[in-house]
N, C-alpha and C positions, 0 to 999 in steps of 0.2 A: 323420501325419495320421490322422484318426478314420474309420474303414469304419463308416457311422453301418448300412449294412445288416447288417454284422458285428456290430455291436454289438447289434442290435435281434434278428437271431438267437437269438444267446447268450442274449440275458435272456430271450426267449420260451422258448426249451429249459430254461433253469433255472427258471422261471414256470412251466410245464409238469412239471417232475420233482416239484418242490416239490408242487404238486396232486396229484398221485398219488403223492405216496411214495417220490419216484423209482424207479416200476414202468413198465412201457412196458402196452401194450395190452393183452400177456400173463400181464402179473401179472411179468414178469422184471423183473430190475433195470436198471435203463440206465447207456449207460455214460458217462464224465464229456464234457462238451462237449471237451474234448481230445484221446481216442478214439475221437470217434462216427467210424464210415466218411462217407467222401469223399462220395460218394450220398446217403445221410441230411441231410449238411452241407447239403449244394447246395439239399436240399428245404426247411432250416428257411431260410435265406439268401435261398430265392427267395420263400417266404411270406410273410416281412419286407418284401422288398421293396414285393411285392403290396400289403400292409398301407399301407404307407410311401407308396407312388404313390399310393393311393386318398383317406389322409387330405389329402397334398399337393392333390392335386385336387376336393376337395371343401370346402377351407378352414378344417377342423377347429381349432376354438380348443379353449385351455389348458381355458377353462371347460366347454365342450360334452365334454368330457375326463371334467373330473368327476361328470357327469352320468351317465356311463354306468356302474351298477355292477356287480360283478364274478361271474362265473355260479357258485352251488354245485356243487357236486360229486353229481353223483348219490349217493342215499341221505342227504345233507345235510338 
């Protein structure tokens, strides 16, 4: 069965690497969703969730989805 928090995690951290280059905050490389430490995990896992209750509870459609577009990158 699908850990849909799990899942939403993951794509936010590789959504996340993909923008910056896969550099973390410091300009270092980050490490694959595979190796992140246990703590890190937990942070991106409970963001997701965060994310995830909010749209749930707010009634967020597919469309209202597309409306929202996607923030450049500083210096963009």
């Amino acid at each position: 069965m699908l850990n849909l928090n799990l899942y939403l995690s993951e794509m936010g951290y590789m959504t996340y690497a993909k923008t910056t280059d896969n550099k973390n905050y410091q300009g270092l490389p980050m490490p694959t969703w595979e190796t992140l430490p246990v703590p890190q995990k937990t942070a991106w896992i409970n963001a997701a969730a965060a994310i995830r209750r909010r749209v749930v509870r707010n009634g967020m459609s597919a469309e209202q989805d597309e409306e929202i577009p996607p923030v450049a990158a500083k210096g963009d």
